[in-house]
C-alpha positions as CSV (number, residue, x, y, z in Angstrom):
1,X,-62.0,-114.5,-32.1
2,X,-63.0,-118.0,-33.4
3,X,-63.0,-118.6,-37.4
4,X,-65.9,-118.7,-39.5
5,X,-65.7,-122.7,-39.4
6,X,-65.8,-122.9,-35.7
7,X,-68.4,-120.7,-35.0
8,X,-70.9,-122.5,-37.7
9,X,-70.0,-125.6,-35.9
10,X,-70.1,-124.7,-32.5
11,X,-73.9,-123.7,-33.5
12,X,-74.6,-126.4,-35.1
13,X,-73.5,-128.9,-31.7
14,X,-75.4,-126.3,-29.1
15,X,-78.9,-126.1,-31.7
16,X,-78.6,-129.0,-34.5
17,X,-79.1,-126.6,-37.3
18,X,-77.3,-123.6,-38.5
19,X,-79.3,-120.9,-40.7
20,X,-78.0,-119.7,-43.8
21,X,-78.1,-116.0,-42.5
22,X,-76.1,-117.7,-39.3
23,X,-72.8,-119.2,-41.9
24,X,-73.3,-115.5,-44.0
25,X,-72.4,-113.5,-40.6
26,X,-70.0,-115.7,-39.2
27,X,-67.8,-115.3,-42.6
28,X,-68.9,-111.5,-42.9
29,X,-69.2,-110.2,-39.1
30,X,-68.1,-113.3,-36.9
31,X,-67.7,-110.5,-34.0
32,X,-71.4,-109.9,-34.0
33,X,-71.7,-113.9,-34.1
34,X,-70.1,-114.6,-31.2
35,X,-72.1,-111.3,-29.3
36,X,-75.3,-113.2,-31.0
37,X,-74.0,-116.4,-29.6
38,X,-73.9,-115.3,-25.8
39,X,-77.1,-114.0,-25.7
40,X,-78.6,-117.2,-27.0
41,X,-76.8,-119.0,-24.0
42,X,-77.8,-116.5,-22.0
43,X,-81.7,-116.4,-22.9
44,X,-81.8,-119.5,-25.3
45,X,-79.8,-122.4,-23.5
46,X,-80.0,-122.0,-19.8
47,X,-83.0,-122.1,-17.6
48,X,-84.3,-120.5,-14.7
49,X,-87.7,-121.6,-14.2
50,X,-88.5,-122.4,-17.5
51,X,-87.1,-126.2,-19.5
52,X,-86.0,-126.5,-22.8
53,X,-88.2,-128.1,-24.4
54,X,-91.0,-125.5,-22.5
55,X,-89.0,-122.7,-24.3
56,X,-88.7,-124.5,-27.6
57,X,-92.5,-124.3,-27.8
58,X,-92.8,-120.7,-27.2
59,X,-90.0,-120.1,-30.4
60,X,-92.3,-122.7,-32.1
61,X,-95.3,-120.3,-31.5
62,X,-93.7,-117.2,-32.2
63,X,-91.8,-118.3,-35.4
64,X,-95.4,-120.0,-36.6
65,X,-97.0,-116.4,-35.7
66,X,-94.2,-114.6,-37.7
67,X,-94.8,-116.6,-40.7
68,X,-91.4,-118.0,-41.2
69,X,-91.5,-120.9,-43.4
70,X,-87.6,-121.6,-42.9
71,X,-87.9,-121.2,-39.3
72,X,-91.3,-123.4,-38.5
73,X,-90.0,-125.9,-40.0
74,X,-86.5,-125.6,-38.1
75,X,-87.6,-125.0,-35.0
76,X,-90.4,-127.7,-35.0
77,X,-87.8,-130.8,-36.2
78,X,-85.8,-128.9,-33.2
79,X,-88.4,-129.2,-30.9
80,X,-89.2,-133.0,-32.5
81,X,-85.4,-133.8,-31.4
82,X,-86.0,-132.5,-28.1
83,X,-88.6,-135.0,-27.5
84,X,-91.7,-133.0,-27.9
85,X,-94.8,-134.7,-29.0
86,X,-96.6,-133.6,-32.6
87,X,-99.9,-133.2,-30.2
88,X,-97.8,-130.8,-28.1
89,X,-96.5,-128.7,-30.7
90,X,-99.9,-128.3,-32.5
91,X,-101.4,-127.2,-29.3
92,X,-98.6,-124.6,-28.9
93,X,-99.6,-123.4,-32.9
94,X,-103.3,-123.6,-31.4
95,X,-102.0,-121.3,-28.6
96,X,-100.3,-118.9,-31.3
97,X,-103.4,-118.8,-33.7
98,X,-105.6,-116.9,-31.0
99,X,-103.6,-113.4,-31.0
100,X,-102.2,-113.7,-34.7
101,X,-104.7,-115.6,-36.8
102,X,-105.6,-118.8,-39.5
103,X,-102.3,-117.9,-41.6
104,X,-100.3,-119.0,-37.9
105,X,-102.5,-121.9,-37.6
106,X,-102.3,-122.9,-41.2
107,X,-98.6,-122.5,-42.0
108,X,-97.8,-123.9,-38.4
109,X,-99.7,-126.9,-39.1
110,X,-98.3,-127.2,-42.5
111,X,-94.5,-126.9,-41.6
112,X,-95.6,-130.0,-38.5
113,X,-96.5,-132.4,-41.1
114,X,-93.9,-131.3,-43.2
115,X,-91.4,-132.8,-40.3
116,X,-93.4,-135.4,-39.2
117,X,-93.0,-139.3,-40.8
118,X,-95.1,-139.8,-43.7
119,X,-97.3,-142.5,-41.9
120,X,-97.1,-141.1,-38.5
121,X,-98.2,-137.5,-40.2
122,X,-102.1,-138.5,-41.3
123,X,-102.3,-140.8,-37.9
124,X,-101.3,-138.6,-35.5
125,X,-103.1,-135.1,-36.5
């Protein structure tokens, strides 16, 4: 079983960001970190049909639709890192809005500037 150190690393090198609820558990349950770990390259990291950065917008969308401050704005600068455009991530939060409503579209949109450059933030949106 890996250490508490090496398994906050070893997410931070596969994702680029750890969650404070992800360094709690590895210290407190690191077994269950490891288990959470595999299924993320299981589901998460490889692909079958789908690409990464396809995949990143779908967490994008659901994260925005689950109202999760922390997470949007993770998983967008994520999803920024990956290469995706601001134009294609808003159009994913578009996509989300439809089934989950204005708070998704609002608080999505929100945590997109929040990431975005300061200048490129009011030209781009």
């Amino acid at each position: 079983m890996k250490n508490e150190h090496d398994l906050v690393e070893e997410i931070r090198q596969k994702r680029g960001y750890v969650y404070p609820w992800q360094e709690y558990l590895a210290r407190e349950d690191p077994t269950f970190v490891e288990a959470y770990e595999r299924m993320w390259d299981t589901i998460g990291a490889r692909s079958v049909v789908l690409d990464e950065k396809t995949k990143q917008l779908i967490l994008i969308a659901v994260v925005c639709s689950r109202l999760d401050d922390v997470a949007m704005r993770t998983q967008i600068a994520r999803g920024l890192r990956l290469g995706l455009t601001p134009t294609e991530i808003y159009e994913a939060i578009e996509v989300a809005f439809l089934p989950s409503g204005a708070l998704t579209l609002v608080h999505g949109i929100k945590a997109l500037v929040d990431q975005l450059p300061t200048e490129e933030s009011s030209a781009s949106l």
